[in-house]
Each structure stands twice: as structure tokens, then as C-alpha cells.
C-alpha positions as CSV (number, residue, x, y, z in Angstrom):
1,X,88.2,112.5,91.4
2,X,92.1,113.2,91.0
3,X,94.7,110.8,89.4
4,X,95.9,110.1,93.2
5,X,92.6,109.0,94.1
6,X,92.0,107.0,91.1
7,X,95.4,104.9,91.8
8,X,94.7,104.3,95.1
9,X,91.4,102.5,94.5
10,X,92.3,100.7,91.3
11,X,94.9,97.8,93.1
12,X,96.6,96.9,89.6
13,X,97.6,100.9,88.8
14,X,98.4,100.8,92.7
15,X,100.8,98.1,92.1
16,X,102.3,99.8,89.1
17,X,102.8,103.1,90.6
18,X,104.5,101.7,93.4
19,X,106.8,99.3,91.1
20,X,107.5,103.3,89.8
21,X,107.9,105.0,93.1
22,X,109.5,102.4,95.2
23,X,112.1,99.3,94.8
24,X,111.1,95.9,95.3
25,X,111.7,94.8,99.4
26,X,112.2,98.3,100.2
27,X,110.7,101.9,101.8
28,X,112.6,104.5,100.7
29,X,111.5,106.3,97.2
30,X,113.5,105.8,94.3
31,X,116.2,108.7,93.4
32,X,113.9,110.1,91.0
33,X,111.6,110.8,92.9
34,X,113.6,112.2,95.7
35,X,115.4,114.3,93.0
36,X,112.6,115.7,90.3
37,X,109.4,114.8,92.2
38,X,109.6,115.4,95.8
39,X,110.9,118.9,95.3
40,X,107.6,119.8,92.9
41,X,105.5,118.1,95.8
42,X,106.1,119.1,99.0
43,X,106.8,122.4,100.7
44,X,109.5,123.6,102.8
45,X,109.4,127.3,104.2
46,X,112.0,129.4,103.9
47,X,115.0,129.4,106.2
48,X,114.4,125.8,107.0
49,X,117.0,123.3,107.0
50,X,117.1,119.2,106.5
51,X,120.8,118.0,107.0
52,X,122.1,116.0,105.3
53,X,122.8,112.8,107.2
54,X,118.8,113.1,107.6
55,X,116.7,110.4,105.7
56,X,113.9,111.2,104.0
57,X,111.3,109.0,102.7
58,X,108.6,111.3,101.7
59,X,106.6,109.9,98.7
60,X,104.4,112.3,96.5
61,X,100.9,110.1,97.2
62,X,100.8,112.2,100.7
63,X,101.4,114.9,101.8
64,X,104.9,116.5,103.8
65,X,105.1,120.0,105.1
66,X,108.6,121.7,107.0
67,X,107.4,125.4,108.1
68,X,109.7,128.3,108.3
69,X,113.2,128.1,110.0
70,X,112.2,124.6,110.9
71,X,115.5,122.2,111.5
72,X,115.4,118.3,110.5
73,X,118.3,117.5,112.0
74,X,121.3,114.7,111.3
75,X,119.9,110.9,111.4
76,X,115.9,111.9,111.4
77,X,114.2,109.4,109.7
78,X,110.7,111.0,107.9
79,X,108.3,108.7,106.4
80,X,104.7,109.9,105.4
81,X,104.5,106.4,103.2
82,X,100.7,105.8,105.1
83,X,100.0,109.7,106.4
84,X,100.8,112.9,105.8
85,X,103.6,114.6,107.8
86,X,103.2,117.9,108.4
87,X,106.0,120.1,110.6
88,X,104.8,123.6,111.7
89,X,107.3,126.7,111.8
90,X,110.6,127.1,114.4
91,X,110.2,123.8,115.5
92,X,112.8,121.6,115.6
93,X,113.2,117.9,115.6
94,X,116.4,116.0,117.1
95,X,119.2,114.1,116.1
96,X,118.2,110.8,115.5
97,X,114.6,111.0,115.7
98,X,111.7,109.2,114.0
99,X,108.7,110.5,112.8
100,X,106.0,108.1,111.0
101,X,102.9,109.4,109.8
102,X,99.9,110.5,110.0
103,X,101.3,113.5,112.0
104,X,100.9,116.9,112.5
105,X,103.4,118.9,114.9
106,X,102.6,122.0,115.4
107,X,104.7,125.5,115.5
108,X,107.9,126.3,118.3
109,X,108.2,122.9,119.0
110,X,111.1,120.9,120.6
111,X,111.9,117.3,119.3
112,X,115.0,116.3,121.9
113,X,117.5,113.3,120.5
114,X,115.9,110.0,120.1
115,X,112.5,110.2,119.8
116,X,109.9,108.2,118.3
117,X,106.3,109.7,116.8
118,X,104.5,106.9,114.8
119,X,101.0,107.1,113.8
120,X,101.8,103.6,112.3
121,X,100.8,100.0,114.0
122,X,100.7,96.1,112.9
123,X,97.4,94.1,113.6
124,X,99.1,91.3,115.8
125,X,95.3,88.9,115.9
126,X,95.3,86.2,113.3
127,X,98.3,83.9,114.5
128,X,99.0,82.2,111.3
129,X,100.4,85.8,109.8
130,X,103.2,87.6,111.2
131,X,102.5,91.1,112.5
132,X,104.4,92.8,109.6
133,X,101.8,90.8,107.2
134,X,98.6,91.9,109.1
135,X,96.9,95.3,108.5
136,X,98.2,98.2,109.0
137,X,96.3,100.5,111.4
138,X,96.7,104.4,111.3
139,X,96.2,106.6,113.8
140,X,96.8,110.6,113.6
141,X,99.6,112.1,116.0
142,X,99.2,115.8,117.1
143,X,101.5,117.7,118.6
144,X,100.3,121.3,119.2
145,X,102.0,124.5,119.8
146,X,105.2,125.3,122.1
147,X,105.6,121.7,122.8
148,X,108.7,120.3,124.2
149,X,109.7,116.1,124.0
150,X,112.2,115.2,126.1
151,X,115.5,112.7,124.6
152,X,114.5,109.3,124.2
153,X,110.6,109.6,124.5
154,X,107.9,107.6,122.3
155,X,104.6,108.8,121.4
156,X,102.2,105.9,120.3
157,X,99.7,106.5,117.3
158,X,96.1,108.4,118.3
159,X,97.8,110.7,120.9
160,X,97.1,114.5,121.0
161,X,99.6,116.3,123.4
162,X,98.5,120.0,123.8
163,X,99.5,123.2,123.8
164,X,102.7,124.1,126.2
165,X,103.3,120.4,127.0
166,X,106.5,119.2,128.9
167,X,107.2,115.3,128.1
168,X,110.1,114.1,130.3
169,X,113.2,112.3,128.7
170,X,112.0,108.7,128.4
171,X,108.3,108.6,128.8
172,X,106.3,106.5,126.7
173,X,103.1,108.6,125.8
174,X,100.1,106.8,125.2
175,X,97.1,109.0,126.0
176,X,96.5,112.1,125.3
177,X,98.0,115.2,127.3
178,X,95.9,118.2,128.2
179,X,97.3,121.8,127.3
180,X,100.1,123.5,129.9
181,X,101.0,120.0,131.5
182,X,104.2,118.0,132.5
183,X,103.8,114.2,131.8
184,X,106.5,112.0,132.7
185,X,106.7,108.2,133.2
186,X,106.2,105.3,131.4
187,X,103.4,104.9,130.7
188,X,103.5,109.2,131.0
189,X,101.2,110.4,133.2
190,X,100.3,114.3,134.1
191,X,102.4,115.4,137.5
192,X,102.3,119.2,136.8
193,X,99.6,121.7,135.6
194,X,99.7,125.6,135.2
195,X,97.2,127.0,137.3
196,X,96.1,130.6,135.2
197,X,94.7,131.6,138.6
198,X,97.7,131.4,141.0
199,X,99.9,132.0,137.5
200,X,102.2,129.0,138.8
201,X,102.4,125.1,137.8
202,X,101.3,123.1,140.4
203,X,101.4,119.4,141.6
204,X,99.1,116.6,140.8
């Protein structure tokens, strides 16, 4: 078993490690950790850029991955605090953006302006807790290959949206979307699909 897996199921070295990692009535990792940790942790390919407007709050108990010539662009927020966030090659991800994990996006992908990808939800049931005291509920996001999100979208946690996907500016994606599709709408739904056949997209 490795130390991270030893913390996690021990609560009182749980508690401790976060007192290290993280300020009291806040989510973003202490400078230290941003500075001498992070850098030791994660991986970030070659050519790839994170502005520096961008805010990253990547801790070292999961995991973050930026592929090669991959651009984080001004005003992202990143946050793999409850899953792994892990950003294929050439992809790109748009001012202003939010990605929460657990997500995976894949390579030559297009994040537009605005959009958010949370694998992250509150537990709402038991009415004498607020939501942001209930349980947390995790769901993976994938985004596959050659995927392109228009501005001001929002995927929801448990989608998979496939390879060559077109989601129009503003939908709201909550179920999954099959490979070489167009979803628009809120809530999206599919309206084009390429036909290999005929070598064309075609209505739905």
C-alpha cells in the first residue's frame, strides 16, 4: 500500500495532510505546494502552455496531466481536488473555462470560452444539511478525441462524448454523445450524424 493510500484511509493523518496542503476555509493548495511539489507531481508535455491569469488548484493526492502543445488558457480554473484531471495533446481549453475532476479529455480537442466540465456533485436529500455539507458524488467525464465544445456549454458529471463530437455554444450535456455527432440544445440532444456510407453528416 503507498503512503497516499495509507492517508486517505487513516481520517486523523487525512486531516493533517490537508491542514499541510490546504488553508483552513479554502480550495486552493498552499504556495508550497504549487511551487516545490506540484512541479515534482504532475506532468506537462513539452510545448505546452498554462497562462498565467489561469488558476490552478491541482493538489499532489491525484493525479493532473497537460499533453504536448496543449494551451490552458487565461482565467481556466483546474481542480483535480476529488479526481484526476488528465488533458490529452494539441487540445486546447478556453478562456475562462472550468474543469473539475474526475476528467479525462482526450487529444485535438477544442474547449471554446466559458465552459464548464465537472465530474463533481452535492447530495441535495437529507433537508436538515445544506447541499454543500452532504456527500460528494463523483462521476468520471470523458471527452475523446477531435472533440469540439462550443462557448458557454456545460457538461454534467458521468458523460462520455465521443470521438469527432460537435457540442453547440450553450448546450447543457447530460447524456452521453455517440462518436461523429452534433448535439445541441439544452438539455443537448443529437441532430446530426456522419453517415461513413454516403461519407456526408446527415439529419436526425
Amino acid at each position: 500500500m503507498s503512503l497516499i493510500d495509507k492517508i486517505k484511509k487513516n481520517p486523523r493523518l487525512k486531516k493533517l495532510a490537508h491542514r499541510l496542503l490546504i488553508p483552513a476555509n479554502d480550495h486552493r493548495p498552499r504556495l508550497w505546494v504549487r511551487l516545490f511539489l506540484n512541479p515534482f507531481k504532475h506532468k506537462k508535455g513539452k510545448g505546452s502552455i498554462v497562462r498565467y491569469n489561469s488558476r490552478m488548484d491541482v493538489f499532489p493526492f491525484n493525479d493532473f496531466q497537460l499533453g504536448e502543445r496543449s494551451v490552458i488558457e487565461d482565467f481556466v480554473t483546474i481542480n483535480n481536488g476529488v479526481g484526476d484531471v488528465l488533458i490529452g495533446a494539441n487540445t486546447m481549453i478556453g478562456i475562462g473555462s472550468v474543469i473539475i475532476g474526475p476528467v479525462k479529455i482526450g487529444h485535438n480537442v477544442m474547449l471554446a470560452q466559458n465552459i464548464v466540465v465537472s465530474g463533481l456533485n452535492h447530495g441535495y436529500e437529507d433537508v436538515s444539511l445544506p447541499p454543500s455539507r452532504q456527500k460528494e458524488i463523483r462521476k468520471q467525464i470523458i471527452i475523446s478525441d477531435d472533440v469540439w465544445i462550443g462557448a458557454n456549454s456545460v457538461i454534467t458529471a458521468g458523460v462520455t462524448i465521443g470521438k469527432h463530437v460537435v457540442i453547440g455554444a450553450g448546450s447543457v450535456v447530460t447524456k452521453d454523445v455517440p462518436d461523429f455527432c452534433v448535439a445541441v440544445g439544452n438539455p443537448a440532444r443529437v441532430v446530426k450524424k456522419y453517415s461513413a456510407e454516403d461519407q456526408s453528416w446527415k439529419k436526425i
